[in-house]
C-alpha positions in Angstrom: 141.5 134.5 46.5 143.2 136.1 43.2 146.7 134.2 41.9 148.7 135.9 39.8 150.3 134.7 37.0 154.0 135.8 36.8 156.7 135.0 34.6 158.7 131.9 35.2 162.1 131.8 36.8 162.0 135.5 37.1 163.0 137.0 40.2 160.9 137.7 42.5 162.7 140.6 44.9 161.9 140.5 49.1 164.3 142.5 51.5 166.4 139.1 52.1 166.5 138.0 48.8 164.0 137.0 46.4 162.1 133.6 44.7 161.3 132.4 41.2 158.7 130.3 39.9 159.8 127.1 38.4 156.8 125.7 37.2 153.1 125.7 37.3 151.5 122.9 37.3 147.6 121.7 37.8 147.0 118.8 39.8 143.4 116.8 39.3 142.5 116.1 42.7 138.5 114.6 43.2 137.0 116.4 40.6 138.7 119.6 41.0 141.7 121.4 39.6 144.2 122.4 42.0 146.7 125.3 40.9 150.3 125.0 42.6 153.8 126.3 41.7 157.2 124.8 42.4 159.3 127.9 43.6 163.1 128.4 44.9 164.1 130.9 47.3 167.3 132.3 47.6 168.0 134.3 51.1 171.1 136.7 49.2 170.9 139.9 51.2 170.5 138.5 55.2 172.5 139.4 57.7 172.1 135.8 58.7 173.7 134.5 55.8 173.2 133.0 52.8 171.1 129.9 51.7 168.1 128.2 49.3 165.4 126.2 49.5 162.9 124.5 47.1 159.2 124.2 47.7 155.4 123.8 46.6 153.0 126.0 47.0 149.8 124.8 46.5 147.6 127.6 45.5 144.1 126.2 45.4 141.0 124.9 43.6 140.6 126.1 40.4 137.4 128.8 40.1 138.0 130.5 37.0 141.3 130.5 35.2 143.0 133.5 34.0 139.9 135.4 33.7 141.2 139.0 34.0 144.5 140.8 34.2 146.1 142.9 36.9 147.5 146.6 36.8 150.6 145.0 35.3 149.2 143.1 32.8 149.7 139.5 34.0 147.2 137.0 34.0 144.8 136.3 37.3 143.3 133.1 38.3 140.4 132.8 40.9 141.3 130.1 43.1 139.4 128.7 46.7 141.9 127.7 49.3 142.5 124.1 50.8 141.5 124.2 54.3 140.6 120.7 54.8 143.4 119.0 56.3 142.5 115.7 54.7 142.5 116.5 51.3 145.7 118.7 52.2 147.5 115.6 53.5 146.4 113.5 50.1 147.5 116.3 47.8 150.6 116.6 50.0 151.3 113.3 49.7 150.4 113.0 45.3 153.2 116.2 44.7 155.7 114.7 47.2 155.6 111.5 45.1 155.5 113.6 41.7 158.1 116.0 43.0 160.5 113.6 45.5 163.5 116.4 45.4 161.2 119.0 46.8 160.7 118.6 50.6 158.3 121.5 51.3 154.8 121.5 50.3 152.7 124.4 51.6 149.0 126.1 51.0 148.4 129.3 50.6 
């Protein structure tokens, strides 16, 4: 799977409202690199209302790091998604204690 890189706490437009990307971060986790971002969305344009939400989203292991660029000139990151549930539970558990105002931590 490709991650792009964008720029941090720029936002990032849906038809509801949009998201930013706080931070980047790289986790060591049992020999490998793990990618995530802390992100906040921001619901601005929904007929349901209004409202926010902080979050993780853990990207995955590391395969090659910014080794190309897209169409648009940002950075890409090969990365391998997290399927095993244990080691998604353990890395859950590591950011939640890193990152104790954030209550959602997800993977790609």
């Amino acid at each position: 799977m490709k991650h792009i890189h964008y720029p941090l706490n720029q936002e990032i437009r849906s038809i509801g409202g949009y998201y930013k990307i706080l931070e980047e971060g790289i986790l060591d986790f049992q020999g490998d690199k793990v990618l995530f971002n802390l992100k906040a969305a921001h619901v601005d344009n929904s007929c349901c209302g209004s409202g926010g939400v902080g979050f993780i989203s853990v990207l995955g292991y590391i395969v090659s790091w910014k080794s190309e660029k897209n169409e648009e000139g940002y950075p890409v990151t090969e990365v391998r998604r997290i399927k095993d549930k244990r080691s998604q539970g353990q890395i859950r558990e590591i950011l939640k204690k890193k990152y104790p105002y954030m209550n959602i931590v997800e993977f790609d």
